[in-house]
mmCIF file of the N, C-alpha and C atoms, coordinates in Angstrom:
data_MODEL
# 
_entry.id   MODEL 
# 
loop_
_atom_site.group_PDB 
_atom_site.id 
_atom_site.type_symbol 
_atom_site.label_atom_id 
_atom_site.label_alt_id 
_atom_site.label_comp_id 
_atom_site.label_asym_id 
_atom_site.label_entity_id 
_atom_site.label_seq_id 
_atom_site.pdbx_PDB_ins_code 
_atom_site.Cartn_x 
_atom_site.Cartn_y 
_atom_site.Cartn_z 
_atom_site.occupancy 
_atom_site.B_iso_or_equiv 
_atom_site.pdbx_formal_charge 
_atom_site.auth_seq_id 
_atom_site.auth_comp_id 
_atom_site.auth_asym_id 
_atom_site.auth_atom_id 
_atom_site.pdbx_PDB_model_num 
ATOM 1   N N  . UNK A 1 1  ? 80.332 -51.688 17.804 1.00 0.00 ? 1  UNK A N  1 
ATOM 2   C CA . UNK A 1 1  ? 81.538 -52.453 18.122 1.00 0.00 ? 1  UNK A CA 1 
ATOM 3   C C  . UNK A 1 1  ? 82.752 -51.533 17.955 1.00 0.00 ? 1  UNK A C  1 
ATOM 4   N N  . UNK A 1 2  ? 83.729 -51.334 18.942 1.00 0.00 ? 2  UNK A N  1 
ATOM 5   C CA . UNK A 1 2  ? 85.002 -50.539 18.831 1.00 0.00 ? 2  UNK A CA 1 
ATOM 6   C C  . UNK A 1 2  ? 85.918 -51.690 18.089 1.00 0.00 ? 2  UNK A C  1 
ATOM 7   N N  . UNK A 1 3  ? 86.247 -50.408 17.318 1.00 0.00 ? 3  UNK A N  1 
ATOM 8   C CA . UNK A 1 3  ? 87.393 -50.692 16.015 1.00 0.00 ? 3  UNK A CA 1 
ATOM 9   C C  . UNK A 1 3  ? 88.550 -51.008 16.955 1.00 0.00 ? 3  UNK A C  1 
ATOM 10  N N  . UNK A 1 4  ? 88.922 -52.438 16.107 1.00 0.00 ? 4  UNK A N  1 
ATOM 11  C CA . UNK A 1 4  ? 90.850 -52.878 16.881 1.00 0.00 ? 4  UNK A CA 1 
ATOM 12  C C  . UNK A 1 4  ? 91.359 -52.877 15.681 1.00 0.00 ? 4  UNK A C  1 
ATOM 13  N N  . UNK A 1 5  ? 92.781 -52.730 16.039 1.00 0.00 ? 5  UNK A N  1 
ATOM 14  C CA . UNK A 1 5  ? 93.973 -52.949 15.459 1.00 0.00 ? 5  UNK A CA 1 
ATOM 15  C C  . UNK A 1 5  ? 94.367 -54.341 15.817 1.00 0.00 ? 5  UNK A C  1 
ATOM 16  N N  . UNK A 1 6  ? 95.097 -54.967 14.178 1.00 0.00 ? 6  UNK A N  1 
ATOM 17  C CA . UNK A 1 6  ? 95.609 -56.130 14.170 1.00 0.00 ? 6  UNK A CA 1 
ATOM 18  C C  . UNK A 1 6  ? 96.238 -56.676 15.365 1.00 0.00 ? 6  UNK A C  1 
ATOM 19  N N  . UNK A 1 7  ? 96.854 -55.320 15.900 1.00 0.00 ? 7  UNK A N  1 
ATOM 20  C CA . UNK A 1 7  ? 97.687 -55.570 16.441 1.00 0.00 ? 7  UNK A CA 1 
ATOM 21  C C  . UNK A 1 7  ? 97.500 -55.794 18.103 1.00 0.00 ? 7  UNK A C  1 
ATOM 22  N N  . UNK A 1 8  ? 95.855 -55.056 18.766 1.00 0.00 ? 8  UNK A N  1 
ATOM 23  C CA . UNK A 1 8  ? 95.338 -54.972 19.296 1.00 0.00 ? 8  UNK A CA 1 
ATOM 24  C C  . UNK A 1 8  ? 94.839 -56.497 19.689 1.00 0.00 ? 8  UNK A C  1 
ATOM 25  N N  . UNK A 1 9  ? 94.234 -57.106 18.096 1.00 0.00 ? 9  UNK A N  1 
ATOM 26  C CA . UNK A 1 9  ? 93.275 -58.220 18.413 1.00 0.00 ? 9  UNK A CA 1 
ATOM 27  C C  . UNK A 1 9  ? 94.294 -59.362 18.198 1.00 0.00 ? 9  UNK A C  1 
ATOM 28  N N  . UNK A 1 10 ? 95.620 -59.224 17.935 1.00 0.00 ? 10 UNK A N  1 
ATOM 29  C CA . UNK A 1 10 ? 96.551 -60.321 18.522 1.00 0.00 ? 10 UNK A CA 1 
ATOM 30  C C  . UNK A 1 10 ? 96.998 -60.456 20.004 1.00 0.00 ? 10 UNK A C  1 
ATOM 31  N N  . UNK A 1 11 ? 97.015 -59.308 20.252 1.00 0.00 ? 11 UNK A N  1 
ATOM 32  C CA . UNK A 1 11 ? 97.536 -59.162 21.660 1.00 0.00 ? 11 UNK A CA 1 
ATOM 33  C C  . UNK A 1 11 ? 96.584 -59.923 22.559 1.00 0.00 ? 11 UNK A C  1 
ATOM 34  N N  . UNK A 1 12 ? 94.599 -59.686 22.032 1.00 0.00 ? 12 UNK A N  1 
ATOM 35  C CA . UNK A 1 12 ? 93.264 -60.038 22.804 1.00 0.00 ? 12 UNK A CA 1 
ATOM 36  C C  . UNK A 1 12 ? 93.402 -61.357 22.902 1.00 0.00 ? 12 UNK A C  1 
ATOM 37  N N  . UNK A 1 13 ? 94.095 -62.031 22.055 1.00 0.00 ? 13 UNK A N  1 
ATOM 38  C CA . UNK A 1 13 ? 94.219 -63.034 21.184 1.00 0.00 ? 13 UNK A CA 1 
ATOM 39  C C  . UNK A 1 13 ? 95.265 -63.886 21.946 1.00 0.00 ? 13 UNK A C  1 
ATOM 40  N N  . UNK A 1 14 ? 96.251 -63.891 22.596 1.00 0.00 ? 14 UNK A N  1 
ATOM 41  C CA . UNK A 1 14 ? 97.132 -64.179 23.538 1.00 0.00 ? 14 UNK A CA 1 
ATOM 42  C C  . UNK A 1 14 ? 96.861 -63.783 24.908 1.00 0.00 ? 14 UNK A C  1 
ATOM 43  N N  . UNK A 1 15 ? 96.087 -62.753 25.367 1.00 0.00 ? 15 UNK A N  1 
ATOM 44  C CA . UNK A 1 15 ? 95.980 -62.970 26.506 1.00 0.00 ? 15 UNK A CA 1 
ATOM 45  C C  . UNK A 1 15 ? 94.556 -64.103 26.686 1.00 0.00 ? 15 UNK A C  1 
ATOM 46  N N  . UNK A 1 16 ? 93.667 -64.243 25.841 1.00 0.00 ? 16 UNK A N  1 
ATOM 47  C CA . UNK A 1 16 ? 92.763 -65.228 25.927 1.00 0.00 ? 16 UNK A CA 1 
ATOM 48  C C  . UNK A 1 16 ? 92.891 -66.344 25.873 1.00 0.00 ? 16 UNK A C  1 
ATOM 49  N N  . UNK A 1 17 ? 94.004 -66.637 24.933 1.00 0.00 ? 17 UNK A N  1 
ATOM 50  C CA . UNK A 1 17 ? 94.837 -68.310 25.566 1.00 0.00 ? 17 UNK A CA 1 
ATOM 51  C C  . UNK A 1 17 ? 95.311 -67.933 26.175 1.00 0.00 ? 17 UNK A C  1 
ATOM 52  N N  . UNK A 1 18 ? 96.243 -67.183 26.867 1.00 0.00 ? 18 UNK A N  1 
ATOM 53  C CA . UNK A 1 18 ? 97.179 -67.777 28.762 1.00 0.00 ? 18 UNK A CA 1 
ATOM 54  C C  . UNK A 1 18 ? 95.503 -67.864 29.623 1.00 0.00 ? 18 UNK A C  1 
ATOM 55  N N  . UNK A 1 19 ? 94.697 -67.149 29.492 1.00 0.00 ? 19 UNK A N  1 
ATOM 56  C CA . UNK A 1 19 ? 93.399 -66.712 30.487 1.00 0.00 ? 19 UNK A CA 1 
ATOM 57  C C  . UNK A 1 19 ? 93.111 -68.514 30.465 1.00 0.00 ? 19 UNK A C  1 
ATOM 58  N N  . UNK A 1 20 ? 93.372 -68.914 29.008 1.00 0.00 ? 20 UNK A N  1 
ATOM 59  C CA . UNK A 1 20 ? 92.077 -70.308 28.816 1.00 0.00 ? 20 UNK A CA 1 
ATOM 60  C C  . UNK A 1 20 ? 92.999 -71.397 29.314 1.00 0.00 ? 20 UNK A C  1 
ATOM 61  N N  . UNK A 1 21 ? 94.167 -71.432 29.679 1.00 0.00 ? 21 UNK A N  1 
ATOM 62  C CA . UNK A 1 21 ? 95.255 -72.449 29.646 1.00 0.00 ? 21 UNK A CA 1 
ATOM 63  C C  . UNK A 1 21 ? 94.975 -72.406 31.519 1.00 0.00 ? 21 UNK A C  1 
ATOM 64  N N  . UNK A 1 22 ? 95.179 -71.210 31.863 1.00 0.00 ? 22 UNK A N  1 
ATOM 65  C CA . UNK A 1 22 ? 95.452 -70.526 33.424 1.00 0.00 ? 22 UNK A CA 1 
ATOM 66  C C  . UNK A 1 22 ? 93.838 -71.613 34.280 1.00 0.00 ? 22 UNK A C  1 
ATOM 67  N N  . UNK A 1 23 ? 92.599 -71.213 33.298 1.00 0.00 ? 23 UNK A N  1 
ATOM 68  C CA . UNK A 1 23 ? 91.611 -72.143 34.187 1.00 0.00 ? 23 UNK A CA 1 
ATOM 69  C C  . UNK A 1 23 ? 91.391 -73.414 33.434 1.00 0.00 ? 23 UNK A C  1 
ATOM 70  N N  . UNK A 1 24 ? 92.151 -73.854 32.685 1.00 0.00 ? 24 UNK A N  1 
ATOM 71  C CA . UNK A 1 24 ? 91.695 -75.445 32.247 1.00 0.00 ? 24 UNK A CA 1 
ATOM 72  C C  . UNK A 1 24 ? 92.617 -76.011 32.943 1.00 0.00 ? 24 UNK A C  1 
ATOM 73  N N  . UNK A 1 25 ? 93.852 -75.290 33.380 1.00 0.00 ? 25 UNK A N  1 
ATOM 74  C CA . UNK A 1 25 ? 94.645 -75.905 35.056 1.00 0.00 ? 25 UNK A CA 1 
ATOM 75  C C  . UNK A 1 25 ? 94.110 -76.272 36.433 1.00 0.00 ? 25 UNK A C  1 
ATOM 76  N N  . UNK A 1 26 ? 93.305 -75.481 36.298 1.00 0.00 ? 26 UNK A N  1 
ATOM 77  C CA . UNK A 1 26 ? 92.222 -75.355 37.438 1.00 0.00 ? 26 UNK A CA 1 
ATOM 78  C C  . UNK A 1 26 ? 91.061 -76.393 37.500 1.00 0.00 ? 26 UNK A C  1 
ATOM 79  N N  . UNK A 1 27 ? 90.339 -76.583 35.999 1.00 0.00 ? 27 UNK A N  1 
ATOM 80  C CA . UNK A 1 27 ? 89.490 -77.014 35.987 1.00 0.00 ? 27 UNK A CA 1 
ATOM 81  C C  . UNK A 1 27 ? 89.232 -78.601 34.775 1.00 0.00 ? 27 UNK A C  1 
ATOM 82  N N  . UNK A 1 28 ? 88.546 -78.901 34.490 1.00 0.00 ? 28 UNK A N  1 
ATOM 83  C CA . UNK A 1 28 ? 88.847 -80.417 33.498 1.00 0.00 ? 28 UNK A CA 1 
ATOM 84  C C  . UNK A 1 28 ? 88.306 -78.861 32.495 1.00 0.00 ? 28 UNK A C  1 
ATOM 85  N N  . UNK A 1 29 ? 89.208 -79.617 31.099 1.00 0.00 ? 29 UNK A N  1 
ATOM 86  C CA . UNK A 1 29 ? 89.034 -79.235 29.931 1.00 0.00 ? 29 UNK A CA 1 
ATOM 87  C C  . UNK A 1 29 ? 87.457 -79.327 29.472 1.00 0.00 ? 29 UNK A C  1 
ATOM 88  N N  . UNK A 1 30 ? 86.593 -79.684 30.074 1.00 0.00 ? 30 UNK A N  1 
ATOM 89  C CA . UNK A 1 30 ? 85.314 -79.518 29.818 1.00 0.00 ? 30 UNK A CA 1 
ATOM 90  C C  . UNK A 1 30 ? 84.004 -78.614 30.316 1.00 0.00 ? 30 UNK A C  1 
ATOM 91  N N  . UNK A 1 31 ? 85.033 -78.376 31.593 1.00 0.00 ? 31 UNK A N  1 
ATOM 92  C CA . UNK A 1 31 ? 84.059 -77.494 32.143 1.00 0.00 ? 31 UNK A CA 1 
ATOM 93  C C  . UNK A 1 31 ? 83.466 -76.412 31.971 1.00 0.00 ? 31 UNK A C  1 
ATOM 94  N N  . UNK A 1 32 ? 82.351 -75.993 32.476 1.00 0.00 ? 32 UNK A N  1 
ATOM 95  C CA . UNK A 1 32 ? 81.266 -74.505 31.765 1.00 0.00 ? 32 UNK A CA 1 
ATOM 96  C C  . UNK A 1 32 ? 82.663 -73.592 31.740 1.00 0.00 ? 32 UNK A C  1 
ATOM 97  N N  . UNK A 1 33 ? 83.135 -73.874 32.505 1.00 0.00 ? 33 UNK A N  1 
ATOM 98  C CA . UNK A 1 33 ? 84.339 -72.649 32.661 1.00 0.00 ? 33 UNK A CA 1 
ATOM 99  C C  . UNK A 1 33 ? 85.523 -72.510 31.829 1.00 0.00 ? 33 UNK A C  1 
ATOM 100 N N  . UNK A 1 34 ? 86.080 -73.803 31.314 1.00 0.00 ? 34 UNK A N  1 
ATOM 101 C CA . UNK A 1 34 ? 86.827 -73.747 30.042 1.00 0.00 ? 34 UNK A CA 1 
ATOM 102 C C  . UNK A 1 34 ? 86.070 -73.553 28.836 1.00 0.00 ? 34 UNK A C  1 
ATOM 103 N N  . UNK A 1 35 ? 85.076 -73.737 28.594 1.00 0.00 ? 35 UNK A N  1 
ATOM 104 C CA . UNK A 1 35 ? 84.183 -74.138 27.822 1.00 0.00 ? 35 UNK A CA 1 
ATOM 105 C C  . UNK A 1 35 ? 83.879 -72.475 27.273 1.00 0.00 ? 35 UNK A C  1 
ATOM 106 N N  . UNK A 1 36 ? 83.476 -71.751 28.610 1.00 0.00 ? 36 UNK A N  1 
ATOM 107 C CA . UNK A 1 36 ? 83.289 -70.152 28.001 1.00 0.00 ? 36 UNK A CA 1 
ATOM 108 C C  . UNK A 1 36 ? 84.249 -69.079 27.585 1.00 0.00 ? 36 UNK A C  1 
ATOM 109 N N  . UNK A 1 37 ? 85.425 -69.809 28.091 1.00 0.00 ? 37 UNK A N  1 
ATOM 110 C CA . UNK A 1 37 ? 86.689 -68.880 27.825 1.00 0.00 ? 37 UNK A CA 1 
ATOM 111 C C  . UNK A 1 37 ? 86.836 -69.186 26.735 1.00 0.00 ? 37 UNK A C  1 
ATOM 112 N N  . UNK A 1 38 ? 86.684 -70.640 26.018 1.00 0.00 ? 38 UNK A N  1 
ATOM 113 C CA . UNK A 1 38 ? 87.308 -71.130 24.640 1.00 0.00 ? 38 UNK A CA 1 
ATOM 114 C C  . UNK A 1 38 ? 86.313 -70.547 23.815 1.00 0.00 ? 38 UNK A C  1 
ATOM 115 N N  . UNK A 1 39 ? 85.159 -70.367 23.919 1.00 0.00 ? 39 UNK A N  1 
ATOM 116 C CA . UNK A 1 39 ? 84.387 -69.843 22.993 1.00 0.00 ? 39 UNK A CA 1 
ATOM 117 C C  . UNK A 1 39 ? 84.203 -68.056 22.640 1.00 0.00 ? 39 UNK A C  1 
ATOM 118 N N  . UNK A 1 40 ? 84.820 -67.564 23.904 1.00 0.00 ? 40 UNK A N  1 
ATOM 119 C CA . UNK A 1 40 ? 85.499 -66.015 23.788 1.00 0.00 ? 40 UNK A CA 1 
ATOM 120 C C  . UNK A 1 40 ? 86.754 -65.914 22.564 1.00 0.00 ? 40 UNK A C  1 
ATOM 121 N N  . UNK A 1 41 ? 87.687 -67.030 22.642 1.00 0.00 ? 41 UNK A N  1 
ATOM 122 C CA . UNK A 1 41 ? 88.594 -67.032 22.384 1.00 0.00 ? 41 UNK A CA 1 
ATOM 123 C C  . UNK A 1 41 ? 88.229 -67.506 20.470 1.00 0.00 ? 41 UNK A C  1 
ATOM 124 N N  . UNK A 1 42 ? 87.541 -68.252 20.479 1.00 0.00 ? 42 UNK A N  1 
ATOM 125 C CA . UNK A 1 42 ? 87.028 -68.376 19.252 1.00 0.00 ? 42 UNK A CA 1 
ATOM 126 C C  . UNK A 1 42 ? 86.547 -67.377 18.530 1.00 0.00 ? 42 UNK A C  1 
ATOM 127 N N  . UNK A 1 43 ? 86.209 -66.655 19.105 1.00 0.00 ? 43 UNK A N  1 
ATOM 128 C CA . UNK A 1 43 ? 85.768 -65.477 18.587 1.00 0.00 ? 43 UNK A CA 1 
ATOM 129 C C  . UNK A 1 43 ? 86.901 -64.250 18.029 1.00 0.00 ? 43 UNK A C  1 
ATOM 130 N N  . UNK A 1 44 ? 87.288 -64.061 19.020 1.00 0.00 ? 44 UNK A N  1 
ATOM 131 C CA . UNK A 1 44 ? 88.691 -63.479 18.909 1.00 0.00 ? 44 UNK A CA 1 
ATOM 132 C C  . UNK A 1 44 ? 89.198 -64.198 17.675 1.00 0.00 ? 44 UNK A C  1 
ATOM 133 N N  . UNK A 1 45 ? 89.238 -65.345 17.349 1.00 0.00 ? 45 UNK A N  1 
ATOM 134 C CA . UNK A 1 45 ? 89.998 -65.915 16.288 1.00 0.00 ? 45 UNK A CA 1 
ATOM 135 C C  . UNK A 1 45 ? 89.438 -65.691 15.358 1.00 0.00 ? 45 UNK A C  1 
ATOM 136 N N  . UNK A 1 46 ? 87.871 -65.588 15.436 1.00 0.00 ? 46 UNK A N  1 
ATOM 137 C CA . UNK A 1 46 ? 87.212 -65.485 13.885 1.00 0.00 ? 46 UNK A CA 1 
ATOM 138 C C  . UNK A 1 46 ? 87.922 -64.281 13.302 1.00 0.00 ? 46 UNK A C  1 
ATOM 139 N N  . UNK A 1 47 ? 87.085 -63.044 14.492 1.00 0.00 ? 47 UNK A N  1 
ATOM 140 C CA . UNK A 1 47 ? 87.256 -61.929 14.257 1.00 0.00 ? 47 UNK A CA 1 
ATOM 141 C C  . UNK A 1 47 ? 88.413 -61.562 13.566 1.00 0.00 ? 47 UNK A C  1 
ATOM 142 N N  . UNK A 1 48 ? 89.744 -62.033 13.719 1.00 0.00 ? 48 UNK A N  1 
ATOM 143 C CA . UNK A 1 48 ? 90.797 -61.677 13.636 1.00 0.00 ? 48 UNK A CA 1 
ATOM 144 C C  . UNK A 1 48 ? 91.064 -62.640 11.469 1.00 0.00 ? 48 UNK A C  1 
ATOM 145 N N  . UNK A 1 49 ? 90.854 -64.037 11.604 1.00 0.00 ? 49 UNK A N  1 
ATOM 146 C CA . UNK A 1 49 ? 90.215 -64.463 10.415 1.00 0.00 ? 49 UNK A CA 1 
ATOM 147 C C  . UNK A 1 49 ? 89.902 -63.489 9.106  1.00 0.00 ? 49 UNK A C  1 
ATOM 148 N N  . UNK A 1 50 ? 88.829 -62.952 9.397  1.00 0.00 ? 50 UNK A N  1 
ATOM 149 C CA . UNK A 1 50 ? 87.788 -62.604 8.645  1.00 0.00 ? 50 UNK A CA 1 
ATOM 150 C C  . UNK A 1 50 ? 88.281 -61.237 8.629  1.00 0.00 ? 50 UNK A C  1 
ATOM 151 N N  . UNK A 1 51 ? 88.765 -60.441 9.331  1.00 0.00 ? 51 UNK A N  1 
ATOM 152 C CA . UNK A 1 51 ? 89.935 -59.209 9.132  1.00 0.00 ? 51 UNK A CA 1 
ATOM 153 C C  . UNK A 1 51 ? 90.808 -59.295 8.208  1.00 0.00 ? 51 UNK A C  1 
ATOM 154 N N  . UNK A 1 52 ? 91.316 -60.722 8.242  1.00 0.00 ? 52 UNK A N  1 
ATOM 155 C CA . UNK A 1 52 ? 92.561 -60.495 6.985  1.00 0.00 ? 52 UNK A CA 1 
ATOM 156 C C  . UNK A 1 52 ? 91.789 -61.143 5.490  1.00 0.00 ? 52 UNK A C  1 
ATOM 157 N N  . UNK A 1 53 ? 90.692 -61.658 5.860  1.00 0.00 ? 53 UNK A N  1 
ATOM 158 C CA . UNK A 1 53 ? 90.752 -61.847 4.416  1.00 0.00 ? 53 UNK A CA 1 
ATOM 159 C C  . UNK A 1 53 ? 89.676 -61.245 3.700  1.00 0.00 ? 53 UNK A C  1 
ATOM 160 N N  . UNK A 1 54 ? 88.927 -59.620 4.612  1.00 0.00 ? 54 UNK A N  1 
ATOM 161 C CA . UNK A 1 54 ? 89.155 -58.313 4.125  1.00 0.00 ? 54 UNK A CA 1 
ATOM 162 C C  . UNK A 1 54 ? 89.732 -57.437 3.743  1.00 0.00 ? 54 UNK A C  1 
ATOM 163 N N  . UNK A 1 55 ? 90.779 -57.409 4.770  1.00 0.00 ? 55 UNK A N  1 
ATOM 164 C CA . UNK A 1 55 ? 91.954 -57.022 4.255  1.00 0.00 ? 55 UNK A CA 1 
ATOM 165 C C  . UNK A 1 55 ? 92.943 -56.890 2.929  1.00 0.00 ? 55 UNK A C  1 
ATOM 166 N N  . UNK A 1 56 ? 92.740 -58.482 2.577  1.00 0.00 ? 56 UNK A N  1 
ATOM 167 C CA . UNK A 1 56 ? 92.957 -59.524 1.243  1.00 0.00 ? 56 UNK A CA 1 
ATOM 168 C C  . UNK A 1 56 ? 92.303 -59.141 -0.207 1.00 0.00 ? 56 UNK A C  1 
ATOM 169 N N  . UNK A 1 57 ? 90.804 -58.274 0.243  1.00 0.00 ? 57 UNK A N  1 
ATOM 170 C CA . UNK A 1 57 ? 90.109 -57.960 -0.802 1.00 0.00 ? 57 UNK A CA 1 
ATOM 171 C C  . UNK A 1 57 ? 90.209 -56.907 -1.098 1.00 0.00 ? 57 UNK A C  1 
ATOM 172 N N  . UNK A 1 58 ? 90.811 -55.872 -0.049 1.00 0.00 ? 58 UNK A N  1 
ATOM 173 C CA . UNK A 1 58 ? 90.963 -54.472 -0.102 1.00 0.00 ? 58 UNK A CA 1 
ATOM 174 C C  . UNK A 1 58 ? 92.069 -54.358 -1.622 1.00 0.00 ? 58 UNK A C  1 
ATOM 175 N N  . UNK A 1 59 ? 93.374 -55.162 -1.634 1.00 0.00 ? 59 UNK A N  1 
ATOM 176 C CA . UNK A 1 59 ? 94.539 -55.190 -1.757 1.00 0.00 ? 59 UNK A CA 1 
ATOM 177 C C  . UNK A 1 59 ? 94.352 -55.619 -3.207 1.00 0.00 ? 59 UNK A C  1 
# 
C-alpha cells in the first residue's frame, strides 16, 4: 500500500464525496452505483480515522 499524507488522504477524501454526491444526482441513493462509491469513500474515512489515532499514540 503507498504511503499518504494527511494531507493527501483529505484531499482523497473530498474528491470522493463531490465523486459520490456528482452520481447519487444521477442515480437513487441506493443504487450499485452510489452504493460503491460510498463504500470507497468509507474507506478513505477509516483509513484516515485510524491514522490519527496512531498518530495519538505516537505523541
Amino acid at each position: 500500500m503507498a504511503v499518504i499524507t494527511a494531507e493527501n488522504l483529505h484531499y482523497a477524501i473530498e474528491q470522493k464525496r463531490d465523486e459520490l454526491y456528482e452520481i447519487a444526482s444521477q442515480h437513487s441513493w441506493t443504487s450499485p452505483e452510489v452504493i460503491h462509491v460510498s463504500q470507497e469513500l468509507d474507506k478513505l474515512i477509516t483509513r484516515h480515522v485510524l491514522a490519527i489515532h496512531a498518530s495519538d499514540h505516537l505523541n
